[in-house]
N, C-alpha and C positions, 0 to 999 in steps of 0.2 A: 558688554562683557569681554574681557579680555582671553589671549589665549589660553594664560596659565587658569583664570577660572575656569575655562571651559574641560581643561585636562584635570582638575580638581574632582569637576562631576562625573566626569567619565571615571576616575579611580574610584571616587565613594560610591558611584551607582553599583559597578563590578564587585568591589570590595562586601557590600551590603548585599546584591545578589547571594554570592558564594555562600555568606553567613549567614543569609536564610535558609538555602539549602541545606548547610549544616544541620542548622535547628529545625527543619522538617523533618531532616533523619533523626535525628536525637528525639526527636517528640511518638516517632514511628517508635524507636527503641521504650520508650519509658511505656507508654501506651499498652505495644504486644507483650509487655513486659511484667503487667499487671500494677504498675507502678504509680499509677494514676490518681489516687486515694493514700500513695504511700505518706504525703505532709496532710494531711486533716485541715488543714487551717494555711490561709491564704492572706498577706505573699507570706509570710512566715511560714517555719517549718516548725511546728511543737512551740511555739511563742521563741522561736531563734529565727537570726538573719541566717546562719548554714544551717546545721542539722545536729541533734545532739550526736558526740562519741563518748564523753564519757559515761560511765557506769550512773555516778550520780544524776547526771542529764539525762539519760535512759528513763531509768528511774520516775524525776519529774513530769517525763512526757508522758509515761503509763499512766501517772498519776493524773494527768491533767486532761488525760484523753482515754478514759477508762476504756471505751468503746472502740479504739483501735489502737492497739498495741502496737509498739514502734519496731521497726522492721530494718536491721541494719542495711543489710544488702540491697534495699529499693528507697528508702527516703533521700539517698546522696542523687540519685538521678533525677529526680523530680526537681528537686532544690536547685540541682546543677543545669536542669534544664531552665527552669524561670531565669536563674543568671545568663545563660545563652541570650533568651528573649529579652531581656532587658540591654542586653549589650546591643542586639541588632534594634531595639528601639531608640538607642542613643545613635548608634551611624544610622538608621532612617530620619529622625531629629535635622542630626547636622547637615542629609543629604537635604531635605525640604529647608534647610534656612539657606543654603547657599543658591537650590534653585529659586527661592524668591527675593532674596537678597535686595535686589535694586527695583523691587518694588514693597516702597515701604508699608503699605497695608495690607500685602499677601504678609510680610516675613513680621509684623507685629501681630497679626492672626494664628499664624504658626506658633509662634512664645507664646503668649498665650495659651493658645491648648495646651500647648506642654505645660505651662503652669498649670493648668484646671487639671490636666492628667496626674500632676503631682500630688498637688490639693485632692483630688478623689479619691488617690492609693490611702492619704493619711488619713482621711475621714472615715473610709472604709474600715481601717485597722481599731480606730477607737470605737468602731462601733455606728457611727452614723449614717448606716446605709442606705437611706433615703437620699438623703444629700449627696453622698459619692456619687448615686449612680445618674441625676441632671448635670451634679460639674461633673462628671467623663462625659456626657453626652456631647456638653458645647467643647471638650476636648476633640470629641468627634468630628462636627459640626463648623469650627472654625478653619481648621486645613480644608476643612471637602468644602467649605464656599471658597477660601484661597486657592486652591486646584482648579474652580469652577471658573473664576473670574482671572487668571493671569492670561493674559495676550500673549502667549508665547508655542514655539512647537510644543508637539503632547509629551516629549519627555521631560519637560517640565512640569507639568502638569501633573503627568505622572509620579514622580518624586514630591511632590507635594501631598498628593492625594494618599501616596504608600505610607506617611506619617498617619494618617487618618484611620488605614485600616489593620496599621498598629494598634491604635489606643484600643479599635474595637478588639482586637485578637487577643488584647490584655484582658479584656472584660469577659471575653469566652475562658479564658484558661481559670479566671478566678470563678464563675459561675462551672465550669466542668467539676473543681472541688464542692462547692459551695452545693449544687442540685446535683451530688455523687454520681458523677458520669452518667447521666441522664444522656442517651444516645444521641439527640436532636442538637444536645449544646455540643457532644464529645463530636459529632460530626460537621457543625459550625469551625471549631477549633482548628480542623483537621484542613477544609476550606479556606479557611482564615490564614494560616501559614500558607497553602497551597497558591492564597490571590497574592500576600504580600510576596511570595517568589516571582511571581510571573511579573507584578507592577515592575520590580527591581530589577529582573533579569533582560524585560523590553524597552527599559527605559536604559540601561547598561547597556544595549545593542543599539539604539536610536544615535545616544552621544557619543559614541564608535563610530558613529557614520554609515552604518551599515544601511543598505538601500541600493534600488536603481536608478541608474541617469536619465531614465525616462519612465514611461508609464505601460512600458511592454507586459508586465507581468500583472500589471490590473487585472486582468479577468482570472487569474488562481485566487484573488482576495476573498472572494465570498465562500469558493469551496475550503479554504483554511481554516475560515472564520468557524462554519458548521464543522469542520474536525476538532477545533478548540472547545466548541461547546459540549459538543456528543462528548470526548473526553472529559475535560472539568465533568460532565453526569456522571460518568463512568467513575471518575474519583470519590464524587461523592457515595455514591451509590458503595463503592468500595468501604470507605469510612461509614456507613449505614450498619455493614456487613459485620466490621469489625468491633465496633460499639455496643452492637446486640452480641458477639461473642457468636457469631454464624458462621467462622471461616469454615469450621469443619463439621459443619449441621449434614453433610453427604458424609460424612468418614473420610476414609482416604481413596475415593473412588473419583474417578473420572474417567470419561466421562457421563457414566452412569452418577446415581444418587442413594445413595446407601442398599446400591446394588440393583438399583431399579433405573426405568426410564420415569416412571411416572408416581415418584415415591409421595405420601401424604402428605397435603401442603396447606400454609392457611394463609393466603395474601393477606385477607384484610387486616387481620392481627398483628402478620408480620412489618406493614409499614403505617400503625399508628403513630402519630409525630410526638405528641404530646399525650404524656400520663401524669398521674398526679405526685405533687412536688412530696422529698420526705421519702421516697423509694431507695432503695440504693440497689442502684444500676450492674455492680459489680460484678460479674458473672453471668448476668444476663435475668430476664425475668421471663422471657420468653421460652414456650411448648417448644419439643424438637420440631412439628409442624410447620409451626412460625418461622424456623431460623434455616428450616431447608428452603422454606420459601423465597428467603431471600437469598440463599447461596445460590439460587438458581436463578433468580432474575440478576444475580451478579454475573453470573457464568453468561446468558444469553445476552446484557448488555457489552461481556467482553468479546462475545461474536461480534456483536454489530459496529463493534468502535473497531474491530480488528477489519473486517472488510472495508468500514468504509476509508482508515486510514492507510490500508493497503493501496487501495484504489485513487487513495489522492498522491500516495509514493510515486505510484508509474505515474502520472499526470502531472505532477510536479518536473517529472525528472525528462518527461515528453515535451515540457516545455522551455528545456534547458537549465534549470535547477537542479544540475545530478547531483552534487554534494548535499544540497536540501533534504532531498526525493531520498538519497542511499541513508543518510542517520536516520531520516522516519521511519523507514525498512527496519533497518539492524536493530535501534533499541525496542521498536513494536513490536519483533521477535522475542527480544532478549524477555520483554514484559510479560507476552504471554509463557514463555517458558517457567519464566519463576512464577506464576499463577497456577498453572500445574504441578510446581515443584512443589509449592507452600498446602499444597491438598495428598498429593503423595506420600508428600514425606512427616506429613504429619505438623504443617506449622513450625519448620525450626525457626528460632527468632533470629538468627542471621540473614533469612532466603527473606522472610515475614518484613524484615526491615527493608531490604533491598528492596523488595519488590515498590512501597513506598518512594524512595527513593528514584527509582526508572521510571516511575510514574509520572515523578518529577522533572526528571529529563527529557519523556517523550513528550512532555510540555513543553520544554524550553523548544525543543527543535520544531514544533509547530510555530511555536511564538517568533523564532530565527528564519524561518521560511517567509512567516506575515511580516513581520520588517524588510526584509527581502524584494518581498512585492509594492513597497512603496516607495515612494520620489526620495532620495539620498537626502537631507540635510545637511550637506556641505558645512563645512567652519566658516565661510563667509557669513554664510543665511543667521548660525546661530550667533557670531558674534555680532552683527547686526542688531539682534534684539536686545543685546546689553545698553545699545545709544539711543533709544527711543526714549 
């Protein structure tokens, strides 16, 4: 691999990071926004590639979709979102062909899936949804054996595999229409944007260089690794929240709960996975019981993500990683604040959106810590594996 490829991947990683981030926040936006149900029909919008404006096309869509009247102000976001996710599945594409490039049966596995992922969007649309959903699967299935099997550092591997959990993320956003925001899948979705950030964003900091010269910081790798996990829970868990329509199941009280400490609750209800297909999720289907239930096991996971990444802050930064150790401080502040803010003040969709967002960031800066703590890949190391 030469230089300039190597500064190639490092742009498109960066480049495809950012533009997921983007589309995790737009997806936060369309989501709080009730926007989720605004296209009926998948990838089209009312049987359009954009979204009807005119009168006559209005019109059509009412006709064609008795059952959900078309909605100016929210069908342009949903629409606009899929074009997001499909832009960032073409720069993750390009990022996985150039990291397998010069191995010919990783980068002809790659084409492929992306053919099969082609082939399953068109088969889906005519109708053959049996069939779309085995060719997406080997769309799946082909990069993650290519991810699996390249001999190379893991930011390649990475970039490879981030094509992979593309195809899947496509398959959640067309099943979140398809089984009406069914919260298991809408919280999939939410996950799914949240891995392909983190694949892009660590594999964009790997081909930066970033790392140490030696193996002094080994022993913070395991306490980062359990802050990355407790968090990724905690987002889920967040996305659980929001899908059942629970943010403000307590009112605007904190940190009491609709004025209580111990207001009426029903776990088991509230974290059933799966209910039966044909629901439509919209609004929630869940008792106040249920949805406080889960406001509060979201409140008391964000106790526990907040001590414990408090406590990996000073230990990070005890170990000479103060720039590490002070952003996982600042933004774990800034997160819990707008988690209080979006209960306060009632869910405005701007705090609602952020908060998603920092979510996201306090990710990155765990993920920019754990590169941090491992052995530097040098430009020597990586272009070495171009001549093998």
């Amino acid at each position: 691999m030469t230089a300039r490829s190597l500064k190639v991947l490092r742009g498109l990683a960066l480049l495809a990071a950012v533009f997921a981030f983007g589309v995790v926040m737009f997806g936060a936006f369309v989501r709080l926004s009730n926007a989720g149900l605004s296209c009926p029909d998948w990838p089209t919008c009312y049987g359009r590639a954009t979204w009807p404006e005119q009168q006559h096309e209005i019109a059509q869509a009412n006709q064609a979709f008795p059952d959900r009247p078309y909605e100016t102000h929210k069908a342009w976001r949903e629409q606009v979102h899929r074009f997001l996710a499909g832009t960032l599945g073409t720069l993750v594409l390009v990022l996985a062909l150039v990291a397998s490039w010069r191995r010919p049966w990783a980068r002809y596995a790659v084409i492929v899936g992306a053919i099969c992922a082609a082939v399953g969007v068109g088969m889906y649309i005519r109708g053959e949804h049996h069939w779309s959903l085995w060719i997406s699967l080997a769309a799946i299935a082909l990069p993650l054996i290519a991810a699996m099997g390249l001999d190379r550092p893991g930011a390649w591997r990475i970039s490879v595999l981030a094509f992979a959990v593309v195809v899947f993320q496509a398959m959640l956003g067309m099943w979140t229409v398809t089984l009406l925001l069914k919260p298991i899948v809408v919280m999939g979705h939410l996950m799914g944007g949240i891995t392909t950030f983190a694949l892009l964003a660590y594999a964009a900091l790997r081909f930066a260089g970033v790392g140490a010269t030696n193996d002094s910081y080994a022993g913070l790798r395991t306490a980062v690794v359990v802050g990355i996990v407790l968090l990724l829970a905690q987002i889920a868990l967040g996305g659980w929240t929001s899908s059942n329509y629970a943010a403000l199941a307590c009112g605007t009280d904190f940190p009491k709960c609709l004025g209580q400490w111990a207001p009426p609750t029903d776990f088991r209800e509230a974290f059933v996975l799966w209910r039966g297909i044909g629901v439509n999720y919209e609004g929630g289907v869940l008792d106040m019981a249920a949805r406080s239930a889960i406001q509060i096991t979201h409140r008391i996971g964000a106790l526990v993500v907040f001590c414990y990444l408090a406590w990996l802050s000073h230990r990070v930064s005890r170990r000479g990683l103060r720039a590490q150790g002070l952003a996982i401080a600042v933004v774990l502040v800034a997160q819990v604040l707008l988690g209080i803010s979006n209960v306060h003040f009632g869910l405005p969709l701007p705090v609602a959106t952020l908060h998603n967002g920092v979510a996201a960031l306090l990710l990155f800066t765990l993920l920019a810590t754990l590169a941090r703590t491992q052995k530097r890949q040098g430009d020597a190391m990586f272009l070495s594996y171009g001549h093998r």
